[in-house]
C-alpha positions in Angstrom: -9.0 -1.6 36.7 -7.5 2.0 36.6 -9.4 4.8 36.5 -6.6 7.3 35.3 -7.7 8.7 31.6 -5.4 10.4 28.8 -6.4 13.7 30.6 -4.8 12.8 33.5 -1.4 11.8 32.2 -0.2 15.5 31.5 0.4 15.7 28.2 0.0 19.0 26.1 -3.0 19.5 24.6 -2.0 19.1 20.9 -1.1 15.6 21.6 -4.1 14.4 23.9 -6.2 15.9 21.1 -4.7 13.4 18.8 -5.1 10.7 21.3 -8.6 11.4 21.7 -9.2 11.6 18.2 -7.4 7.9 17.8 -10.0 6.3 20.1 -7.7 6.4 23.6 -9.5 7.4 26.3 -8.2 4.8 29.2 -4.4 4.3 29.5 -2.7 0.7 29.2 -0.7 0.0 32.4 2.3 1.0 30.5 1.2 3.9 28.8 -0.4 5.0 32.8 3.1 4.6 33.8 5.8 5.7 31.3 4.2 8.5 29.9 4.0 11.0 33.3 7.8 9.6 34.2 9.1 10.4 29.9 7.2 14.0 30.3 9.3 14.2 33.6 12.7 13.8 31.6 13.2 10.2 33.2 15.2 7.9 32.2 13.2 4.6 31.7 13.4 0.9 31.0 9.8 -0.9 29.8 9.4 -4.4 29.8 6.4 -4.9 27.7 5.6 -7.1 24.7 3.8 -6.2 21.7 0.2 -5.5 22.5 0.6 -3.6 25.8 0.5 0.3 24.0 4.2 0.8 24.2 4.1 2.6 20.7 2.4 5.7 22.0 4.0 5.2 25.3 7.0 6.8 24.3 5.5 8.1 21.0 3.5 11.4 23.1 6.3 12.0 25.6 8.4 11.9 22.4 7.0 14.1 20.3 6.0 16.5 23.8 10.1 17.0 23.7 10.0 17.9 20.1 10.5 21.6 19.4 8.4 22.5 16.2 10.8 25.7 15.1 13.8 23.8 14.9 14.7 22.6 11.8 17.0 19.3 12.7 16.9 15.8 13.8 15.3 15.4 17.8 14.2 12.3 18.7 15.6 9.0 17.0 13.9 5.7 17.6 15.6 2.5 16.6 13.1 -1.1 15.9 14.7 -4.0 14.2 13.0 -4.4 11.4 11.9 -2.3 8.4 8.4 -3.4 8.8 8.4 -2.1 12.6 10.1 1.0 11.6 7.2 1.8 9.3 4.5 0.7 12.1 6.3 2.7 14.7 6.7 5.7 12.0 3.0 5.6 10.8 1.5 5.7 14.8 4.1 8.2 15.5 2.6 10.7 12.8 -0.8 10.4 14.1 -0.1 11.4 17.2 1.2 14.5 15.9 -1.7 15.2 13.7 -1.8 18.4 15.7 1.7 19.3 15.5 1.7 20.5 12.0 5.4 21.5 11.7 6.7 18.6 13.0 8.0 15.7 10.6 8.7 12.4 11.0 10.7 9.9 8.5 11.2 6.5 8.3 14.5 5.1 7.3 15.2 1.6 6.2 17.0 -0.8 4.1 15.8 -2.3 1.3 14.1 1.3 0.1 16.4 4.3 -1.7 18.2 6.4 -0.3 17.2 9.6 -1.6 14.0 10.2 -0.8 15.1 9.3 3.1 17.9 12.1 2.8 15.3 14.7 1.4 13.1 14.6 4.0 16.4 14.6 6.2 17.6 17.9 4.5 13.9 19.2 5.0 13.9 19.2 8.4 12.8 16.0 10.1 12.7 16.3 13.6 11.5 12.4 14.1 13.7 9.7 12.8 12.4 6.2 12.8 14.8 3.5 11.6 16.8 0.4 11.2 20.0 0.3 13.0 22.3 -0.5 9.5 20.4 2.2 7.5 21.2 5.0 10.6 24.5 4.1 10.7 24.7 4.4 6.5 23.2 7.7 7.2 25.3 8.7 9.5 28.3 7.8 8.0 27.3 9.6 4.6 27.0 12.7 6.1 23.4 12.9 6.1 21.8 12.2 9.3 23.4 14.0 12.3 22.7 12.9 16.1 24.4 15.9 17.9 21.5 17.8 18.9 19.2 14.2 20.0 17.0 15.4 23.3 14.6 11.8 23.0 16.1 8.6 22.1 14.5 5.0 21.7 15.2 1.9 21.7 11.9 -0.3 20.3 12.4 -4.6 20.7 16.0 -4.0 22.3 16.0 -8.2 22.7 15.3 -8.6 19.1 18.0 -6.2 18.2 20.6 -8.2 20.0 19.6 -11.3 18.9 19.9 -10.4 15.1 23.2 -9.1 15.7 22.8 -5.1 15.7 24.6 -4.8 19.2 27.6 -3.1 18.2 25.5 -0.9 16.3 23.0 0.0 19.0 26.1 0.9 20.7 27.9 3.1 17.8 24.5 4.6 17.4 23.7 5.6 21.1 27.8 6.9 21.2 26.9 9.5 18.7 24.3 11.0 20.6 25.0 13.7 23.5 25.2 12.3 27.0 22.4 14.7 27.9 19.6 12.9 25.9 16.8 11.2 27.5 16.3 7.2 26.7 14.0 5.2 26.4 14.4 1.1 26.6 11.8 -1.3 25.9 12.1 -5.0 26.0 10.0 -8.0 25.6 12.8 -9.7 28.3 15.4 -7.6 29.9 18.4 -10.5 29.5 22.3 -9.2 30.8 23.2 -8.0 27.3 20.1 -5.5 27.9 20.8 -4.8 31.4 24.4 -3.9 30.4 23.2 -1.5 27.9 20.8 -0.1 30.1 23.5 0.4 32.6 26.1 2.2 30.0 23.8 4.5 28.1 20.7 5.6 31.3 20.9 7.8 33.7 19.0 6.7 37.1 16.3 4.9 34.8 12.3 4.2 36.5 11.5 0.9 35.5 8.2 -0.4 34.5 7.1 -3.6 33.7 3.8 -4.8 32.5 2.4 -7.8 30.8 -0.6 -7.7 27.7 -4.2 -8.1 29.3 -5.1 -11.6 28.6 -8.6 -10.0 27.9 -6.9 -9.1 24.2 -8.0 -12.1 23.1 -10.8 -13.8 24.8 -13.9 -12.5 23.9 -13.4 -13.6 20.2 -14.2 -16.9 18.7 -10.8 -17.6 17.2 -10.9 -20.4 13.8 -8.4 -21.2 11.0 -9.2 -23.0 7.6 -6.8 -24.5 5.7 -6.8 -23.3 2.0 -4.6 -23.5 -0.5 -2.9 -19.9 -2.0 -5.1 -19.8 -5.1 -8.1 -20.7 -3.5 -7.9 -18.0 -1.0 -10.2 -15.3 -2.4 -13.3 -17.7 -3.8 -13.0 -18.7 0.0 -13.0 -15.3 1.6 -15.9 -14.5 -0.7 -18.0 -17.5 1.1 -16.6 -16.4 4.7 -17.8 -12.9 3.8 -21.0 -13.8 1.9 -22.6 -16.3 5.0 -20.9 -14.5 8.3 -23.3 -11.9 10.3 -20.8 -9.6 11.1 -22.2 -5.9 9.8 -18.2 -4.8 9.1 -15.3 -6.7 8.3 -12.1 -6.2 8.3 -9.3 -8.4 6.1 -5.6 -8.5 6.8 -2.9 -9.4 4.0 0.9 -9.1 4.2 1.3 -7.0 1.8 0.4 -3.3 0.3 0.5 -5.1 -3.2 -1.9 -7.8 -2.2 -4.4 -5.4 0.1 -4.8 -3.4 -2.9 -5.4 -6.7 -5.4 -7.5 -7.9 -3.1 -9.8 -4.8 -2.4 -10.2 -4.3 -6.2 -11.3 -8.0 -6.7 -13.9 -7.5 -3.5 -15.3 -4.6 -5.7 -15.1 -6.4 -8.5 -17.5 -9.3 -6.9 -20.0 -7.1 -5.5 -18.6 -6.8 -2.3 -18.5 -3.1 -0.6 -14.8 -2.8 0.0 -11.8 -0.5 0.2 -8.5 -0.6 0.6 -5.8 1.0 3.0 -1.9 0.8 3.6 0.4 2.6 4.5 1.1 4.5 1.5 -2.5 5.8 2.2 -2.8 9.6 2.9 -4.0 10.2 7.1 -6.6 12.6 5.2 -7.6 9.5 2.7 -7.2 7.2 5.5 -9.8 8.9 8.0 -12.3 9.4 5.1 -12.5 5.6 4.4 -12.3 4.9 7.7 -15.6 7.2 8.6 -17.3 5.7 5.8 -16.6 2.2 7.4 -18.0 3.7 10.6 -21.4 5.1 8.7 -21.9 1.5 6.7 -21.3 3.0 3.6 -18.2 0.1 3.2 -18.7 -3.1 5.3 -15.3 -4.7 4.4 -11.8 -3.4 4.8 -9.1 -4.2 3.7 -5.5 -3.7 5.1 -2.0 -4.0 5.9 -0.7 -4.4 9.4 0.9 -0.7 9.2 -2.8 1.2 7.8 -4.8 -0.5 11.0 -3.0 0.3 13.5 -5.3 2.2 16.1 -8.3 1.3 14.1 -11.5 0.9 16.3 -14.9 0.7 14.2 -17.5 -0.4 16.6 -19.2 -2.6 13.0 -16.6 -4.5 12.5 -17.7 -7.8 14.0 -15.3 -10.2 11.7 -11.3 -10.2 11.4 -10.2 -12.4 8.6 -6.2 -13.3 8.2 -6.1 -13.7 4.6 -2.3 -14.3 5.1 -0.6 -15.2 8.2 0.9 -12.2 9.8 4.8 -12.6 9.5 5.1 -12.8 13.5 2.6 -14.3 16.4 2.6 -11.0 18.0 1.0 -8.9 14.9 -1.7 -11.7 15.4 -2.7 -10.1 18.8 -2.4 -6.9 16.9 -4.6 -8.0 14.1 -7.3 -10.0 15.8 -7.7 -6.8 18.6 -9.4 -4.6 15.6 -12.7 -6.9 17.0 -14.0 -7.9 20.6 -13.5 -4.7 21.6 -15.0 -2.7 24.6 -16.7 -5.8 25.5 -17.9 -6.7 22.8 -17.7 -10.3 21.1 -16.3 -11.0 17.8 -15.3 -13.8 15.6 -11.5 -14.0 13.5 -11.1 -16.2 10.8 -7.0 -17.3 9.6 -6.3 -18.7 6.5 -3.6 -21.7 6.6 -1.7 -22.7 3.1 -0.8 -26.5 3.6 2.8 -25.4 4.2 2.2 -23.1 7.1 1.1 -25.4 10.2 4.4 -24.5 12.1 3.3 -20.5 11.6 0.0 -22.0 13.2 1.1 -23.5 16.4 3.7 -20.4 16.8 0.3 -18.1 17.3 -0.8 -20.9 18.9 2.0 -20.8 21.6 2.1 -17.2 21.6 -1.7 -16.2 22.6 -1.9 -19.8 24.9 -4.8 -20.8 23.3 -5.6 -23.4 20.6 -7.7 -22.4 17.4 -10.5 -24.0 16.2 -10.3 -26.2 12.6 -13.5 -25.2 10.6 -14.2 -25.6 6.9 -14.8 -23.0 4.1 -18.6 -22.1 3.5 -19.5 -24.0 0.3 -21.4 -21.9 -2.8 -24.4 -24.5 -0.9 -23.8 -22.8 2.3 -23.6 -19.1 1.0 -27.5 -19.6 -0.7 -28.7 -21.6 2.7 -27.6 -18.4 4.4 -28.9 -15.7 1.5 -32.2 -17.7 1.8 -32.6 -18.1 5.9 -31.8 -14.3 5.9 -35.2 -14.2 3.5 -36.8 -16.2 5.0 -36.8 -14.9 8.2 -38.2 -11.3 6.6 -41.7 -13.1 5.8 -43.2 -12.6 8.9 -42.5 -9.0 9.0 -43.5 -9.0 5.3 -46.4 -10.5 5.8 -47.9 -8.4 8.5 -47.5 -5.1 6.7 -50.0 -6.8 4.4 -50.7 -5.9 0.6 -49.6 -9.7 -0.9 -53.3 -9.4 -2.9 -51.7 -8.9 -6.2 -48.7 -11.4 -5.4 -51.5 -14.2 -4.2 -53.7 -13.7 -7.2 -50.7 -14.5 -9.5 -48.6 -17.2 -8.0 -52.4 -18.8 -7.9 -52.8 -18.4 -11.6 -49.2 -19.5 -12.6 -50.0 -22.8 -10.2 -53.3 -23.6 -12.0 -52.0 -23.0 -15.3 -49.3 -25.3 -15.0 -50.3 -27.7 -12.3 -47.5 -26.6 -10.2 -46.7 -27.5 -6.9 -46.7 -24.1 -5.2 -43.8 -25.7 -2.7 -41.7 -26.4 -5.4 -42.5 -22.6 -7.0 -41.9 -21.0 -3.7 -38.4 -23.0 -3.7 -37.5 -21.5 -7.4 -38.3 -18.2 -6.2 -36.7 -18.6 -3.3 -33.8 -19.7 -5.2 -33.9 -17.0 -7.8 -34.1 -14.5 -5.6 -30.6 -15.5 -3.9 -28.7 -15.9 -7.0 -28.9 -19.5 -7.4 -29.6 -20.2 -11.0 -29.4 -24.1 -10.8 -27.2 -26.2 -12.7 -24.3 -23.5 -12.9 -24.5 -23.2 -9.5 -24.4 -27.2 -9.4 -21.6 -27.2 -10.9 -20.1 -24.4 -8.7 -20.6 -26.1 -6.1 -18.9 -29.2 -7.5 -15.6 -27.1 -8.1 -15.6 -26.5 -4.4 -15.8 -29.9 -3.5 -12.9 -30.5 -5.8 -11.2 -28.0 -4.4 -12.0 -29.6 -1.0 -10.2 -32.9 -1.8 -7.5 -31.5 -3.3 -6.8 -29.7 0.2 -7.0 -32.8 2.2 -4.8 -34.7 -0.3 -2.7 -31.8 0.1 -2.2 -32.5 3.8 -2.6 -36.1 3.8 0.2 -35.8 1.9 2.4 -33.8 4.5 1.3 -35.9 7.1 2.3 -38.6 5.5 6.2 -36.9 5.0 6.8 -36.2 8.3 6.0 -39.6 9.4 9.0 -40.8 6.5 11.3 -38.2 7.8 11.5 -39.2 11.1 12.4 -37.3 14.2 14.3 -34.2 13.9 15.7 -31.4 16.5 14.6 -27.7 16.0 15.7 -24.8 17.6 13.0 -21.8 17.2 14.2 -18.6 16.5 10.4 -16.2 16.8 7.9 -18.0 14.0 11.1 -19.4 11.6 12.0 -23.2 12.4 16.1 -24.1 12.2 16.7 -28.0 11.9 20.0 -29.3 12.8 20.2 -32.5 9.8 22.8 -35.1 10.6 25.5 -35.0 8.2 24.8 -31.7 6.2 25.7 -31.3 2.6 28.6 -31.3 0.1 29.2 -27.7 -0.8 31.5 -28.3 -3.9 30.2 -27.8 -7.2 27.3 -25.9 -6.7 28.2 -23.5 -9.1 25.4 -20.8 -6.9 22.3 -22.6 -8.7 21.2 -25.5 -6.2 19.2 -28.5 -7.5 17.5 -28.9 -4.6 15.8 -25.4 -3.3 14.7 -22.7 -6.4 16.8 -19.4 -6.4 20.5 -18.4 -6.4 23.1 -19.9 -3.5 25.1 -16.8 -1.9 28.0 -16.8 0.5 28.1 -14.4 3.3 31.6 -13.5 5.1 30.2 -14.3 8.6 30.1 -17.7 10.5 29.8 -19.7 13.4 33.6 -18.1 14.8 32.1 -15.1 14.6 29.0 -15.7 16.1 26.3 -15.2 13.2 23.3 -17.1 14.5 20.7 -18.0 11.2 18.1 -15.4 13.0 20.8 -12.0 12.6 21.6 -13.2 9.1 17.6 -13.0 7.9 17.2 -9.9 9.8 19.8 -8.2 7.7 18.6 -9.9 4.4 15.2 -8.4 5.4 16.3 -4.9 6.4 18.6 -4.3 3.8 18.0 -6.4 0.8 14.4 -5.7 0.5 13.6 -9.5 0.8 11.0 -11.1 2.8 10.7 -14.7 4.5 9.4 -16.3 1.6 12.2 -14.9 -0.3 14.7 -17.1 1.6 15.6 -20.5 1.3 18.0 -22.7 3.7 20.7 -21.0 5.4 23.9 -23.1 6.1 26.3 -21.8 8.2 29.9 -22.7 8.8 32.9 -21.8 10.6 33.8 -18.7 8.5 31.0 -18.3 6.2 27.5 -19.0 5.4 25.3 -20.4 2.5 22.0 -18.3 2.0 19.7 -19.9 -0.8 17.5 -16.9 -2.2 14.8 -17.5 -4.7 15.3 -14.2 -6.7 18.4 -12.8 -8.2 19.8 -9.6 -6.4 20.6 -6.4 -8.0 23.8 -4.8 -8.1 22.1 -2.1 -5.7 21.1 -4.9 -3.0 24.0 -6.4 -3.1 25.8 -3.1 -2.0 23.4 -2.5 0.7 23.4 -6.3 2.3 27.5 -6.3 1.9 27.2 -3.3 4.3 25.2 -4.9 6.8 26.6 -6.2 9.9 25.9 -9.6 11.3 28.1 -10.1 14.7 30.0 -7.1 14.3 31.2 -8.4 10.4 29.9 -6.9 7.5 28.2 -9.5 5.3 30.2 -9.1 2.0 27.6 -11.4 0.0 28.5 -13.0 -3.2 27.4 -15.6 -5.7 29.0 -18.7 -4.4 31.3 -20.5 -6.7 31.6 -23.3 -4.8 35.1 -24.6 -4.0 37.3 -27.6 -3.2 36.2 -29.3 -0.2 39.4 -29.1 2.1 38.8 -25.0 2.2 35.1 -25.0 3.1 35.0 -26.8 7.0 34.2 -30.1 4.9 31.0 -28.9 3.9 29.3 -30.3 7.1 27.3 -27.0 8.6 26.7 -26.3 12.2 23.3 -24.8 11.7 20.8 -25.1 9.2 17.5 -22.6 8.6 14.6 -24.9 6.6 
């Protein structure tokens, strides 16, 4: 256990301000080692995963190199994906809540342009982004890397293996020779090593693994509920747990802010933030969370980050986060210091395979529970009641409460059980048959969720045994025999969407993983969005359940995939001598 603290680390006093005022007061291993050798002007390659505090271990020593007074781009860090870009963006500007003229901007496909090349033409000194968007940016005239002092590269692996290597490259080629990188890695493979080679000068190397301890001290259960029964359930999880603050994760700003208004709208004493949340907004809900005056947030993966309320007792995954890491992330925001906790995931019928990916991921298995029942939720309103009486009782004055439940149980031969019960029951909000038949819904909704999975169960068995390959939380069969590509005409009859062709294939060397990360990045899609891939020799077949616009279109045919830009079209479908025989190499389910 270390006993270096933020003070020791030498950082300027603007900056360990804003790490004291985010809660860090004892470095990570990482952050104890990168951050003195960054302020040092070092070179340096990090092999550390999500979870070990790599974001402000280049995010201080970043921003330390940043000269306020200039008016141009500084520092430039590079993630793979538009959601990390916006993570690493948002964590970056809290750290320099102290830095008042310093800006940072996020860049990204999938987003417009404009607004990117405003605050580019303001005077951004920080530049978080995608590789394709920078090198749009670049080539347009509007983002200029001649004057970079601090440059990094966030998830280097990741960035290979979805193709961006030739970009990373053009990228770092633009930048003087004189800037100072930083490299972290999740693995540190020969493609990174030969990177690392070409573009550091004499780098320290530091490699660190996540404490173990990020997970064990809370009690770690999923439920599997079906997508429209996911907020009567969260009510019941919230409405019988113990927890004095919660804190609820969805996928999405949309559904955070859905969900927090139908909390409110129930009763429950909830607010919302994402990351389109204000830092001055943000801190005020947060502090109310701290004083009790909200016990349930609810949030994106981007608004938590560095998020520590000592309440929050409960961590509820109302969707699966989109990779196993973020569940680390998510699940973190409890058990802290210490302290025990309890997180709750919710599993649609469809998403086992998401399951066992966390699963793998944290080495640990979760525990199947069911959803509270209406039942349950009054059991627990009235044990909590119950369990004031003695209290109640000794602080005495029940005269004028004795005298009339006396009266009522002469004057109607009650039994004064069965008129405790009612009362009991009245006073929880159980109004009898209603709630009867309330709780009959549930147990509908119950069988409908085993069916559900009896019925999955019972289609794997039919299907047989299949090879997978994994590629992070996505599964990629490899069916014997593939599929005839002619006369598809771009509408398939057997996934829901559009069929595309992209100009990359197996003779280029597009693997299924690079061609979703730049349908992701630039198209604006997400996973869900995407059906099978199908990729031959010189081309590939991308199912996608909504119609593109003419501006996605332009921004995915852009994006590079193996080197080759992606050109994607509606396919036409076409005689089967000039597509490989239809049979494809790889398939993405």
């Amino acid at each position: 256990m270390t006993n270096t603290s933020f003070a020791d680390l030498g950082l300027p006093a603007a900056l360990l301000r804003a790490a004291t005022d985010l809660g860090f007061t004892t470095p990570t291993a990482i952050q104890e080692r990168a951050i003195p050798a960054l302020l040092e002007g070092r070179d340096i390659t990090g092999i550390a995963q999500t979870g070990t505090g790599k974001t402000a271990a280049f995010g201080l020593p970043l921003l330390a190199a940043v000269d306020p007074d200039l008016g141009h781009v500084q520092a430039l860090v590079l993630a793979p994906t538009r959601e990390l870009a916006m993570q690493v963006a948002d964590a970056v500007t809290s750290f320099a809540a102290h830095l008042p003229r310093v800006d940072v901007v996020a860049v990204y496909g999938g987003s417009p342009y404009q607004p990117q090349v405003r605050a580019l033409q303001r005077g951004a000194q920080v530049v978080v982004g995608t590789p394709g968007r920078v090198i749009d940016l670049i080539e347009k005239g509007a983002l200029r890397l001649d004057q970079i002092r601090f440059f990094v590269l966030d998830e280097a692996d990741e960035m290979l293996r979805m193709g961006f290597a030739e970009d990373v490259d053009t990228i770092l080629a633009s930048a003087p020779s004189t800037k100072q990188v930083a490299l972290f890695s999740a693995t540190m493979p020969a493609p990174i090593r030969r990177v690392a080679a070409q573009h550091l000068n004499d780098p320290v190397e530091v490699a660190v693994t996540r404490a173990a301890s990020t997970v064990t001290s809370v009690r770690q259960t999923y439920a599997v509920v079906p997508f429209r029964h996911k907020t009567g359930a969260l009510t019941r999880v919230l409405a019988t747990s113990d927890a004095d603050a919660a804190i609820v994760f969805t996928r999405t700003r949309g559904a955070a802010e859905e969900l927090g208004a139908t909390l409110v709208e129930r009763g429950v004493a909830a607010a919302t933030i994402s990351g389109d949340v204000a830092q001055k907004d943000r801190e005020k809900i947060v502090e109310r969370l701290r004083a009790g005056a909200i016990d349930v947030l609810v949030a994106t993966d981007v608004a938590a980050r560095g998020l520590d309320v000592e309440r929050i007792g409960l961590v509820v995954n109302f969707d699966l986060p989109g990779e196993p890491e973020s569940y680390v992330h998510r699940i973190g925001r409890t058990g802290r210091a210490g302290r025990t906790g309890e997180a709750m995931s919710f599993v649609t019928p469809a998403e086992r395979h998401k399951l066992r990916g966390i699963e793998r991921t944290i080495r640990t298995q979760l525990e199947e529970v069911q959803v509270p029942s209406p039942a349950d939720v009054s059991a627990h309103r009235a044990r909590k009641l119950l369990a004031q009486v003695p209290e109640r009782t000794q602080a005495g004055r029940l005269s004028l409460y004795t005298d009339l439940l006396r009266e009522h149980v002469e004057a109607h031969g009650a039994d004064p059980l069965e008129v405790a019960a009612s009362l009991l029951a009245l006073a929880v909000g159980d109004d009898g048959p209603t709630s009867r038949a309330e709780q009959e819904q549930f147990e509908a909704e119950q069988f409908e969720v085993q069916r559900a999975e009896a019925k999955r169960v019972a289609a794997e068995r039919r299907s047989g045994p299949r090879e997978e390959r994994t590629y992070g939380d996505r599964r990629f069969g490899d069916e014997r025999g593939g599929r005839d590509h002619a006369g598809a005409r771009g509408i398939r009859r057997d996934a829901e969407g559009t069929r595309y062709r992209v100009a990359v294939g197996h003779t280029h060397g597009a693997q299924p993983g690079g061609i979703v990360g730049a349908l992701t990045n630039e198209g604006g899609l997400t996973g869900k969005d995407l059906g099978k891939i199908d990729i031959f020799a010189t081309f590939s077949l991308v199912d996608i359940r909504k119609p593109l616009d003419a501006a996605s279109v332009e921004r995915i045919s852009r994006a590079r995939v193996a080197g080759r830009p992606l050109r994607i079209t509606v396919d036409r479908g076409a005689p089967s001598s000039s597509h490989d025989s239809r049979r494809p190499r790889s398939r993405r389910d």
